[in-house]
KEDRENRO-702489 format. One record per residue (C-alpha): x, y, z; residue in three letters. Coordinates in steps of 0.2 Angstrom, whole numbers. Layout:
BEGIN
x: X; y: Y; z: Z; r: Ala
...
***
This chain:
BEGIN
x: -122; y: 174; z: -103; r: Unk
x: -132; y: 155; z: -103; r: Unk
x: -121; y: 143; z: -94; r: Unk
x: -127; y: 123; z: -94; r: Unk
x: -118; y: 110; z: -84; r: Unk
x: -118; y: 91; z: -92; r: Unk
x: -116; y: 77; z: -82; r: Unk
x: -116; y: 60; z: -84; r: Unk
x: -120; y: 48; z: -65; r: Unk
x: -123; y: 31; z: -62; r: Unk
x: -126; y: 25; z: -42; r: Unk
x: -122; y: 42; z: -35; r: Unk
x: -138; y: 43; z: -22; r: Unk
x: -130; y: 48; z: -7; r: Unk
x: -124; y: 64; z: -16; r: Unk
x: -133; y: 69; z: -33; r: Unk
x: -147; y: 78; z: -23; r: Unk
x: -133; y: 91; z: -15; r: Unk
x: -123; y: 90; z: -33; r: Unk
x: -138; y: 97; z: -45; r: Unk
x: -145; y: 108; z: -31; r: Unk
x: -127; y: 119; z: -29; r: Unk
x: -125; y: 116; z: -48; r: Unk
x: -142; y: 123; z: -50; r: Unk
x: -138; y: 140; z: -41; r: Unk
x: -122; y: 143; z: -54; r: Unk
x: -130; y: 135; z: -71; r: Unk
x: -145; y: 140; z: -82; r: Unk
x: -150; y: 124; z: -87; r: Unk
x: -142; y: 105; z: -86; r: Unk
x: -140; y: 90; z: -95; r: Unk
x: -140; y: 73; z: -85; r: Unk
x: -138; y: 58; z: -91; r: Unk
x: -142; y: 43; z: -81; r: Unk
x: -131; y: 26; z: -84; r: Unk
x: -145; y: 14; z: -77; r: Unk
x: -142; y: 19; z: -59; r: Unk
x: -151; y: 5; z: -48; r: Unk
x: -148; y: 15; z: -30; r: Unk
x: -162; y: 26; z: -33; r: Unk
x: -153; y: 41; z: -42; r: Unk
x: -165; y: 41; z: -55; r: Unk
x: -179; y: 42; z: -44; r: Unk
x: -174; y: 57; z: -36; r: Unk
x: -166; y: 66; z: -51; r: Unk
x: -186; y: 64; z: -56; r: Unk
x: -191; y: 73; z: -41; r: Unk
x: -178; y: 87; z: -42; r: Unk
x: -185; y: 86; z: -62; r: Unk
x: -205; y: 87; z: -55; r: Unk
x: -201; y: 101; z: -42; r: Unk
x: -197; y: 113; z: -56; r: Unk
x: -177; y: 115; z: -55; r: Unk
x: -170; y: 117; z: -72; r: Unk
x: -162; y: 98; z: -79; r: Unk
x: -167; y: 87; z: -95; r: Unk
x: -164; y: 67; z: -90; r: Unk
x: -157; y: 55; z: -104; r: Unk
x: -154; y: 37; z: -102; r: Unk
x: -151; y: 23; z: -116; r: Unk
x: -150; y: 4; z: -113; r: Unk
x: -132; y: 3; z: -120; r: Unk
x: -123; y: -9; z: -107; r: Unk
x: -105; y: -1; z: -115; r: Unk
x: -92; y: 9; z: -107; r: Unk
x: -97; y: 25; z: -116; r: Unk
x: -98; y: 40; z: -104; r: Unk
x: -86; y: 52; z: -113; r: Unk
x: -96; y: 50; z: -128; r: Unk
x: -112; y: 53; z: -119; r: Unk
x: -104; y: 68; z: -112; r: Unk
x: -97; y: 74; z: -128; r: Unk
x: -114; y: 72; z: -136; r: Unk
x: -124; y: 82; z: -122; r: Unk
x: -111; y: 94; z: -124; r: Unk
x: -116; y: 96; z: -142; r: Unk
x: -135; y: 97; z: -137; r: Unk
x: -129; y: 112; z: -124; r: Unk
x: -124; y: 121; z: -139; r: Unk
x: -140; y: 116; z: -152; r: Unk
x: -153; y: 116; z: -143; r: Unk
x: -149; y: 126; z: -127; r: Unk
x: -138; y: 142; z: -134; r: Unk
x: -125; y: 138; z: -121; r: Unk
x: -115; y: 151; z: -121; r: Unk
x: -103; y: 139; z: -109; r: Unk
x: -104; y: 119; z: -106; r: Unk
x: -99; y: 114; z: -91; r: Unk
x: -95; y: 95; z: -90; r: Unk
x: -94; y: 91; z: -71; r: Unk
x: -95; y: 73; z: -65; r: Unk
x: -107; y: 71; z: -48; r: Unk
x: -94; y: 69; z: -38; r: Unk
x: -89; y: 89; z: -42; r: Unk
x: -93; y: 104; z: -35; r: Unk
x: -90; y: 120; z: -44; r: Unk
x: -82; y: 131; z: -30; r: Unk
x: -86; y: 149; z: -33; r: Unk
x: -94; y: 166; z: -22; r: Unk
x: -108; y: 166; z: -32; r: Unk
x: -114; y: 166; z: -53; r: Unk
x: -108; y: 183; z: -53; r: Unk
x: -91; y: 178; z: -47; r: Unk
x: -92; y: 163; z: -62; r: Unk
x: -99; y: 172; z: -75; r: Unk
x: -82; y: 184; z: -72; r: Unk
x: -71; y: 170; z: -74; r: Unk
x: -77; y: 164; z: -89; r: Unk
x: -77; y: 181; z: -98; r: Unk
x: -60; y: 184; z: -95; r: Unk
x: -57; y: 167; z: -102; r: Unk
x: -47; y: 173; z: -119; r: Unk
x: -58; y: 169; z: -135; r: Unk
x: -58; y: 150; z: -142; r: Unk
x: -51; y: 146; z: -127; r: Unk
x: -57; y: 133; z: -115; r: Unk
x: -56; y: 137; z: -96; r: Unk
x: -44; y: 124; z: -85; r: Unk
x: -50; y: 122; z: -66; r: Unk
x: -39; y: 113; z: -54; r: Unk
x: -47; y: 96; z: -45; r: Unk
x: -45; y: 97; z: -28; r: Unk
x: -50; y: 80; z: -17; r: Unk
x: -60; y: 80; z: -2; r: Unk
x: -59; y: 66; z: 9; r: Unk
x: -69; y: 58; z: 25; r: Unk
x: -59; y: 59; z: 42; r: Unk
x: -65; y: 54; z: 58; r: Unk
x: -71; y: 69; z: 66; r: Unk
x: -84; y: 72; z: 52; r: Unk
x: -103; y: 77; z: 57; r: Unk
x: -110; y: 60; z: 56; r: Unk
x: -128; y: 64; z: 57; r: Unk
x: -124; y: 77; z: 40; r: Unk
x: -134; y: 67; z: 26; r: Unk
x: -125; y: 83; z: 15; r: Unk
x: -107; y: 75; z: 11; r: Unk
x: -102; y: 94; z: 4; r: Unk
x: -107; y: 101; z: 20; r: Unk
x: -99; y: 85; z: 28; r: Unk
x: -84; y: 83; z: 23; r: Unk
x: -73; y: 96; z: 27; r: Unk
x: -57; y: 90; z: 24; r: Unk
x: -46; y: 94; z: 10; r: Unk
x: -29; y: 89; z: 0; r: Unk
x: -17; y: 99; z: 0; r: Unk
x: -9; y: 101; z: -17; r: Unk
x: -22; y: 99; z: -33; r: Unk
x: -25; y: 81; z: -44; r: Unk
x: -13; y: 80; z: -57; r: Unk
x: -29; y: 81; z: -69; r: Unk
x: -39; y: 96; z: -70; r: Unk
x: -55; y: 99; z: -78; r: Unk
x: -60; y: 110; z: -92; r: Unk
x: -76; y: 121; z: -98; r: Unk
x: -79; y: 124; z: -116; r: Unk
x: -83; y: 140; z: -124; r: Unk
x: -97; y: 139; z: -137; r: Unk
x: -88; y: 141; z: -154; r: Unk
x: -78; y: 125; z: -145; r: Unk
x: -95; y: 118; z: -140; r: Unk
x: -102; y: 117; z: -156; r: Unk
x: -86; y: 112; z: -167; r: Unk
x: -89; y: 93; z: -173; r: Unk
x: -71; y: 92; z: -174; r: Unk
x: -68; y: 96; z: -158; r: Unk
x: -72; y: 82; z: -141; r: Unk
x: -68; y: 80; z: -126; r: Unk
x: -54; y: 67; z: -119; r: Unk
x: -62; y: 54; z: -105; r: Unk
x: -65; y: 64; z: -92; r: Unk
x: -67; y: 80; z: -100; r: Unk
x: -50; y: 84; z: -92; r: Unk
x: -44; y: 92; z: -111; r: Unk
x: -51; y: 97; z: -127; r: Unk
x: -45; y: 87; z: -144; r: Unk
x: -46; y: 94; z: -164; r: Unk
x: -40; y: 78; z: -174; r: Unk
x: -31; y: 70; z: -159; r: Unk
x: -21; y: 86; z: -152; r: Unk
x: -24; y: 93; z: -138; r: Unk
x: -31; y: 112; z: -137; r: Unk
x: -24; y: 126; z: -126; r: Unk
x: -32; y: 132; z: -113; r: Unk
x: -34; y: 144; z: -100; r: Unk
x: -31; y: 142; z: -80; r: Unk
x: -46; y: 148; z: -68; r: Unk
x: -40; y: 162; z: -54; r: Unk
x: -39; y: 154; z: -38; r: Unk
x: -56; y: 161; z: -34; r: Unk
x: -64; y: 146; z: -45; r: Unk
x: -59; y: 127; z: -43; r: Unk
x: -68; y: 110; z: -40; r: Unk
x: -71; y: 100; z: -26; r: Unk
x: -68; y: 83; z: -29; r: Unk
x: -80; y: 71; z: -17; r: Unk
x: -75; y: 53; z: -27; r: Unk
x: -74; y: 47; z: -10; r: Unk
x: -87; y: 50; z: 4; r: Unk
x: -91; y: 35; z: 16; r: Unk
x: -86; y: 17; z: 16; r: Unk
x: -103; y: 10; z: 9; r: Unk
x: -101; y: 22; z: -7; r: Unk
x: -83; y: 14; z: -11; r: Unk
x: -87; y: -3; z: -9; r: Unk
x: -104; y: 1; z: -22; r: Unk
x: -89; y: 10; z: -33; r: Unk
x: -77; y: -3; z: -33; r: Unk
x: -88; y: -20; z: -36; r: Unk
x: -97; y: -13; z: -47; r: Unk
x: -85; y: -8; z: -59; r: Unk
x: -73; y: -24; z: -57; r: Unk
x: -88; y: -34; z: -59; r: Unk
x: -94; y: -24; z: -73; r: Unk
x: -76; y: -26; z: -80; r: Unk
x: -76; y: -45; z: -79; r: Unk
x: -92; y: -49; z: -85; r: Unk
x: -90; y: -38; z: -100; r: Unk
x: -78; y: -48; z: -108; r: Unk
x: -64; y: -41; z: -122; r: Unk
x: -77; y: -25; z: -123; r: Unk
x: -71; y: -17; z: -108; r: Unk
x: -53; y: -24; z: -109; r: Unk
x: -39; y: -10; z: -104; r: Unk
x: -55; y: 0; z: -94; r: Unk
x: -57; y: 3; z: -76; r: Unk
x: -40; y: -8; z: -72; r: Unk
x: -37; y: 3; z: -56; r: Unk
x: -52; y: -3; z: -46; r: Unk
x: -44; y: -22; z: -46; r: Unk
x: -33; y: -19; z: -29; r: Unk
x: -50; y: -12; z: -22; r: Unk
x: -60; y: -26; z: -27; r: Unk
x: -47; y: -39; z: -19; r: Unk
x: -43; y: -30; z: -5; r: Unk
x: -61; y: -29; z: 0; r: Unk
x: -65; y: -46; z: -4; r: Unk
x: -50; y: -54; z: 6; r: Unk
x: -47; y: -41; z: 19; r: Unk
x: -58; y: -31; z: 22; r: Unk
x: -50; y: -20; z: 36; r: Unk
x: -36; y: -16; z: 24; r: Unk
x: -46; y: -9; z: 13; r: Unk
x: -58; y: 0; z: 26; r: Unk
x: -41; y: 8; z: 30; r: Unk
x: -38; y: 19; z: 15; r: Unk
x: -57; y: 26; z: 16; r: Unk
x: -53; y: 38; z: 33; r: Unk
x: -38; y: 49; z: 32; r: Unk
x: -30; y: 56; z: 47; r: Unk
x: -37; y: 76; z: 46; r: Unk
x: -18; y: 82; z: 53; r: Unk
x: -12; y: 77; z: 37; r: Unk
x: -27; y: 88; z: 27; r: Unk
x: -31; y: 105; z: 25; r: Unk
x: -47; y: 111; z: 33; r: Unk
x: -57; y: 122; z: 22; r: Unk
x: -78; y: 118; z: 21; r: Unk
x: -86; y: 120; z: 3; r: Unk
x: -99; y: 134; z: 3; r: Unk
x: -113; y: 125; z: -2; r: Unk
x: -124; y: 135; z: -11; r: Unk
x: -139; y: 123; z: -14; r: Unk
x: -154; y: 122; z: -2; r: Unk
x: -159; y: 109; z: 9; r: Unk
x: -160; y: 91; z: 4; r: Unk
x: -176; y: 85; z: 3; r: Unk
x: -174; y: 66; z: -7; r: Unk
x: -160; y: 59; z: -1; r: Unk
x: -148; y: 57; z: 18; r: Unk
x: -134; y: 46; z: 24; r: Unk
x: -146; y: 37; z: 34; r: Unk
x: -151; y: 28; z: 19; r: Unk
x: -132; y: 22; z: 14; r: Unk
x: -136; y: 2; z: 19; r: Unk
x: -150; y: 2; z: 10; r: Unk
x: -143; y: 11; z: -4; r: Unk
x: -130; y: -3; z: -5; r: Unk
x: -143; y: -16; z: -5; r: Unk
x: -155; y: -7; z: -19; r: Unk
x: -140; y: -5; z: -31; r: Unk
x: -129; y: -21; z: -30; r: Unk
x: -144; y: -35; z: -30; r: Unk
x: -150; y: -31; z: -47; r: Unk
x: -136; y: -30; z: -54; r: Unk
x: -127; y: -45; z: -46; r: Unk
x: -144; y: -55; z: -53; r: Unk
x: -143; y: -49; z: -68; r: Unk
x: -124; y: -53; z: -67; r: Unk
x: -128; y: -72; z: -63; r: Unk
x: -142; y: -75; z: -76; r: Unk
x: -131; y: -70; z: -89; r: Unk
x: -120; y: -82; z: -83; r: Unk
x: -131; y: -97; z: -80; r: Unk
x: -136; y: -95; z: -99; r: Unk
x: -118; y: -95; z: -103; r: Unk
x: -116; y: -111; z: -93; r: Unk
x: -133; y: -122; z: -102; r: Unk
x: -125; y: -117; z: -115; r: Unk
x: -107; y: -121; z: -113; r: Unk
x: -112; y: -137; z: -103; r: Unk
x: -127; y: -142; z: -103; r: Unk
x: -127; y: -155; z: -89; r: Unk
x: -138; y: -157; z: -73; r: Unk
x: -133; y: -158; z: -56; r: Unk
x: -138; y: -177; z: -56; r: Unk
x: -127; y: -181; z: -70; r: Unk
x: -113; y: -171; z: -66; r: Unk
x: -99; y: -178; z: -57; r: Unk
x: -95; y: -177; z: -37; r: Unk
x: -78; y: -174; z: -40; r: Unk
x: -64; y: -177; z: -26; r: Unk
x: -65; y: -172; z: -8; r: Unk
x: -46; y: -166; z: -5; r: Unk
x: -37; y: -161; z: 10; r: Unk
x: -28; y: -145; z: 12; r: Unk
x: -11; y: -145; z: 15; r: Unk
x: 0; y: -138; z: 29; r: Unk
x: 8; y: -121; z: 19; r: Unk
x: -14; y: -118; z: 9; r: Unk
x: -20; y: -119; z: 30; r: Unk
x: -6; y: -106; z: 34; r: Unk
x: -9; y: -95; z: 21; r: Unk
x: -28; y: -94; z: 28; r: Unk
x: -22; y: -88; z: 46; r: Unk
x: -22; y: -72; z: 52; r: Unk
x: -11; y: -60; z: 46; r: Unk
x: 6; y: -57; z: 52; r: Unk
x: 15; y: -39; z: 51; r: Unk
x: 15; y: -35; z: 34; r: Unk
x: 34; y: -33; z: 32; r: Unk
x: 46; y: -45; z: 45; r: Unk
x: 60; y: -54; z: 43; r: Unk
x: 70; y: -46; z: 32; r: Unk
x: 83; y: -30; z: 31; r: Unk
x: 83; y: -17; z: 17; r: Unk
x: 100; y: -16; z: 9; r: Unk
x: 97; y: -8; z: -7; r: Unk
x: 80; y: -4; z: -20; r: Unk
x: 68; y: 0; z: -6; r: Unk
x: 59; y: 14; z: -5; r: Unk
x: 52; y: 22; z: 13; r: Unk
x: 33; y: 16; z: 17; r: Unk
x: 20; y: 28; z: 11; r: Unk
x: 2; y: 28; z: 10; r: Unk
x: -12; y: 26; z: 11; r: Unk
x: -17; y: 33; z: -4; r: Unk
x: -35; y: 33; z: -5; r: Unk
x: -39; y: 35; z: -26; r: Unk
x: -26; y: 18; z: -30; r: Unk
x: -37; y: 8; z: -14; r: Unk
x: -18; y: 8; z: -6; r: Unk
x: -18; y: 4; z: 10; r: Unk
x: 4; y: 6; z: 17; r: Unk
x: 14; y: 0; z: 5; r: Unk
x: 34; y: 0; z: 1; r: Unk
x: 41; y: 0; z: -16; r: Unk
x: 53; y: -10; z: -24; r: Unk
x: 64; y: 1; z: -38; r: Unk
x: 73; y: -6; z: -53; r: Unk
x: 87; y: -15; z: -55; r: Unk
x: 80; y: -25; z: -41; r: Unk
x: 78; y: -24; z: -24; r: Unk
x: 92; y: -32; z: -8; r: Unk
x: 88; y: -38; z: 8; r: Unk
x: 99; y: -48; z: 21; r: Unk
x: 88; y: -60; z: 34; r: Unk
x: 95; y: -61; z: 49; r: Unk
x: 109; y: -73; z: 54; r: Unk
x: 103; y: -90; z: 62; r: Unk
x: 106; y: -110; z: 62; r: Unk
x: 101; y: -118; z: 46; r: Unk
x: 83; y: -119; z: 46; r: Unk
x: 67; y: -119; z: 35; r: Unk
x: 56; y: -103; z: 33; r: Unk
x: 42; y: -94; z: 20; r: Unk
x: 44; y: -80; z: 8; r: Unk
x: 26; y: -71; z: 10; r: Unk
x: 25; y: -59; z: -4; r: Unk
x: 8; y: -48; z: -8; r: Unk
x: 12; y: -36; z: -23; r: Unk
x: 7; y: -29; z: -38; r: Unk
x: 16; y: -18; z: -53; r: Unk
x: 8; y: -2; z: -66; r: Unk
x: 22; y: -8; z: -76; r: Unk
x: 13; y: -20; z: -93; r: Unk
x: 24; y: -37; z: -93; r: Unk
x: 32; y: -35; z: -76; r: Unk
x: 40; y: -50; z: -69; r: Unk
x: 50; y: -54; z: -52; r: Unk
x: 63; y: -64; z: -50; r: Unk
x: 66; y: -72; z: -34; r: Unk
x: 83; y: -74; z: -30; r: Unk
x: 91; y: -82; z: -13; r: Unk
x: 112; y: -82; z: -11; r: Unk
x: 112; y: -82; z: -30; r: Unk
x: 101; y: -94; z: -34; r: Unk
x: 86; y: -91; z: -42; r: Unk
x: 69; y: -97; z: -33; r: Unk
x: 56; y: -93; z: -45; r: Unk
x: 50; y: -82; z: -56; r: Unk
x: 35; y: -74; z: -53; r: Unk
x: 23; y: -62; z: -68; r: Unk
x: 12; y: -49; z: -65; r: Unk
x: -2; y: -55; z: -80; r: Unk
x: -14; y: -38; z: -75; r: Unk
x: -9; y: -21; z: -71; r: Unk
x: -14; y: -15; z: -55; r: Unk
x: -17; y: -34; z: -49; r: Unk
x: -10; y: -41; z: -33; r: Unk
x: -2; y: -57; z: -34; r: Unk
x: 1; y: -68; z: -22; r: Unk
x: 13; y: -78; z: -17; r: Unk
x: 21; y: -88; z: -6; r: Unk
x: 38; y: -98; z: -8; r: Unk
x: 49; y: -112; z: 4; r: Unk
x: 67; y: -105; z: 8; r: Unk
x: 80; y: -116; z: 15; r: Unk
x: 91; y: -105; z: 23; r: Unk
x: 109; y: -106; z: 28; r: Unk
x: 118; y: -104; z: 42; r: Unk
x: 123; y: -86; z: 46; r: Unk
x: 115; y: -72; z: 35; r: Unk
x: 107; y: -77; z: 20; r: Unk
x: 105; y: -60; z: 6; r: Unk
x: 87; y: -62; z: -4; r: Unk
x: 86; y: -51; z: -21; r: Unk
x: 70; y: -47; z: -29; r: Unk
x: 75; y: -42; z: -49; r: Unk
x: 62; y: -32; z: -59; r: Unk
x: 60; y: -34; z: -78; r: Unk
x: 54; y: -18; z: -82; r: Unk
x: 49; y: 1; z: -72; r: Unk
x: 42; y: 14; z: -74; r: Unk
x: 51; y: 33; z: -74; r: Unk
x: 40; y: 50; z: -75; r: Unk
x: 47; y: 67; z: -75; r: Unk
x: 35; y: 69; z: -59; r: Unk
x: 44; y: 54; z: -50; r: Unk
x: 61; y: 52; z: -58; r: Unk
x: 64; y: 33; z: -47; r: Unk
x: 63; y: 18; z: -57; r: Unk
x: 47; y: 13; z: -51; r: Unk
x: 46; y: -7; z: -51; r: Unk
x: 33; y: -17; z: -39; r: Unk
x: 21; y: -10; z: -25; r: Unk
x: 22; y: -20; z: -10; r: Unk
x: 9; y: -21; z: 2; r: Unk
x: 17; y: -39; z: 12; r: Unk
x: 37; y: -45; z: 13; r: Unk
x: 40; y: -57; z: 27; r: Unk
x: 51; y: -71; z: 29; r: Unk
x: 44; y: -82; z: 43; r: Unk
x: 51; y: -96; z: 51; r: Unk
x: 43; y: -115; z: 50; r: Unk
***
């Protein structure tokens, strides 16, 4: 049986030496292509390359969001030039968890014909108590999930593999004949994937500016791509201990279970180098990133700085000062009546750090009785529902409307109450939710701040 693994990477240094190394010991041959990585990933797939291991390199200077078609069309090559009798599409961030080829080879066979074979994502996750002189995340990380991704992850058979018909959906998570999905066949428990999509602080920042910037600077090309890493992006780039906050999970509320590595040592790469590695793949691209711009700019306006105008010194007012202190508890102020969920979090994957939801029709809160006195509505929020709007209501009358233009944004805001005397009842009404069978509550807003604080 010839197995072959295809991957497609960009900016995974700190952990593509330990990825092709274990893949290496379970594959015959494997494809890689290479998304002009600028953190030296390509450097050391060429020494994995020049040390005899078994991998073909592929790059292209397409700047587009392509990878599922790269990977569909290194699947194809598997089959064409390599006689793959199994492709196995696995992203550098997964580890194929098996005893040994043997064991694989096993699972795959009993795989029922035109079939493709369905493993289960499992993430791993970086916890406190971690080795940190490990430069191997596999062998660092220890820590595990306890219930699988929602997603899992398929291989493809060779009749499947070669079918022109037939592709894989982004993130090779199912196989598609003219837009229906194929049936496939789960893995025993003795094979799954370790997820590792998030290893050290350092990697996540690198993960999430570069895809929101890529995001932003691509235009209407990229538009709908990539919209989870926005709350990471802000969150980083206005508090950064929030977002430091999701990266660590607390290991009591993992499951203990090392990966058994089967690669050999690393030889090219080590988490000693994980500042630098930050350095060496953000600087090009960010110059690259404000060239393109200043071109944009001569050509949009082509003044000079002596002829462009001074413009107006302004001073910032009273509530734009407040807003630039020091964070408060996120949620003060204010009593739940009705359309509050319980807090949860952080979740990790969504760059969540604690957060409450607010479920449809709206959400009721009573702020405690006092004298008549002025105080701020301080809201930070964000919706997975297209066209969401909030309606701000204080004892029945409305305050403001406030719309959510990007999913997965948070929007900020920050409104003047003038409260009564005695208890004043504040409503939050929600245009549209969101229902799944996996989470029947009408899922409206995600709040990370709700705080009524006095002036």
């Amino acid at each position: 049986m010839k197995l072959v693994a295809v991957s497609v990477v960009k900016n995974e240094a700190d952990i593509i030496e330990a990825f092709v190394r274990h893949t290496h010991a379970l594959v015959d041959h494997h494809l890689i292509f290479d998304h002009a990585s600028t953190d030296g990933t390509r450097q050391i797939l060429a020494e994995l390359a020049r040390e005899g291991l078994s991998l073909s390199l592929f790059i292209d200077d397409d700047l587009g969001n392509l990878q599922q078609q790269r990977s569909n069309h290194l699947t194809h090559l598997a089959c064409a030039d390599h006689r793959a009798d199994w492709v196995l599409p696995l992203d550098a961030d997964e580890i194929l968890v098996t005893a040994d080829r043997a064991a694989l080879e096993r699972e795959l066979a009993g795989c029922p014909a035109g079939r493709p074979l369905r493993l289960p994502l499992i993430n791993y996750y970086p916890t406190a108590v971690d080795n940190a002189a490990e430069g191997n995340p596999v062998r660092r990380l220890r820590h595990r999930a306890r219930v699988p991704l929602r997603t899992p992850k398929v291989f493809v058979p060779r009749d499947l593999a070669g079918d022109p018909a037939v592709s894989a959906g982004k993130g090779s998570h199912a196989l598609y004949r003219s837009g229906q999905a194929l049936p496939d066949h789960p893995a025993s428990a003795e094979s799954w994937l370790a997820h590792f999509s998030l290893r050290s602080p350092v990697q996540q920042i690198l993960r999430v500016v570069t895809a929101e910037l890529q995001k932003l600077g691509r235009g209407r090309a990229h538009a709908g791509l990539d919209v989870h890493y926005r709350l990471g992006f802000q969150l980083l780039a206005e508090n950064p201990d929030r977002f430091f906050a999701t990266v660590y999970q607390p290991p009591e509320n993992l499951q203990l279970l090392p990966v058994p590595y089967l690669g050999g040592p690393l030889r090219h790469s080590g988490k000693s180098a994980e500042p630098a590695r930050l350095a060496r793949a953000l600087l090009p691209f960010l110059e690259q990133l404000a060239r393109s711009h200043g071109e944009l700019s001569d050509l949009v306006s082509p003044k000079s700085a002596a002829t462009a105008s001074a413009g107006q010194i302004r001073q910032l007012d009273v509530a734009t000062i407040s807003a630039l202190a020091p964070d408060s508890p996120p949620f003060q102020g204010i009593t739940p009546l009705a359309g509050w969920e319980a807090e949860e979090g952080p979740f990790p994957e969504a760059f969540l750090p604690r957060f409450h939801w607010g479920t449809a029709p709206e959400s009721r809160f009573l702020i405690p009785p006092g004298p008549p006195h002025k105080a701020m509505l301080e809201i930070e929020a964000l919706s997975y529902a297209e066209g969401q709007v909030l309606t701000v209501l204080l004892n029945k009358t409305v305050v403001r409307q406030v719309p959510f233009p990007r999913v997965n944004q948070k929007e900020s805001v920050r409104l003047p109450l003038a409260l009564e005397a005695g208890e004043n009842q504040l409503v939050l009404r929600y245009q549209t939710s969101l229902e799944t069978p996996a989470d029947p509550r009408r899922l409206a807003v995600i709040f990370l701040t709700l705080r009524v604080v006095p002036q």
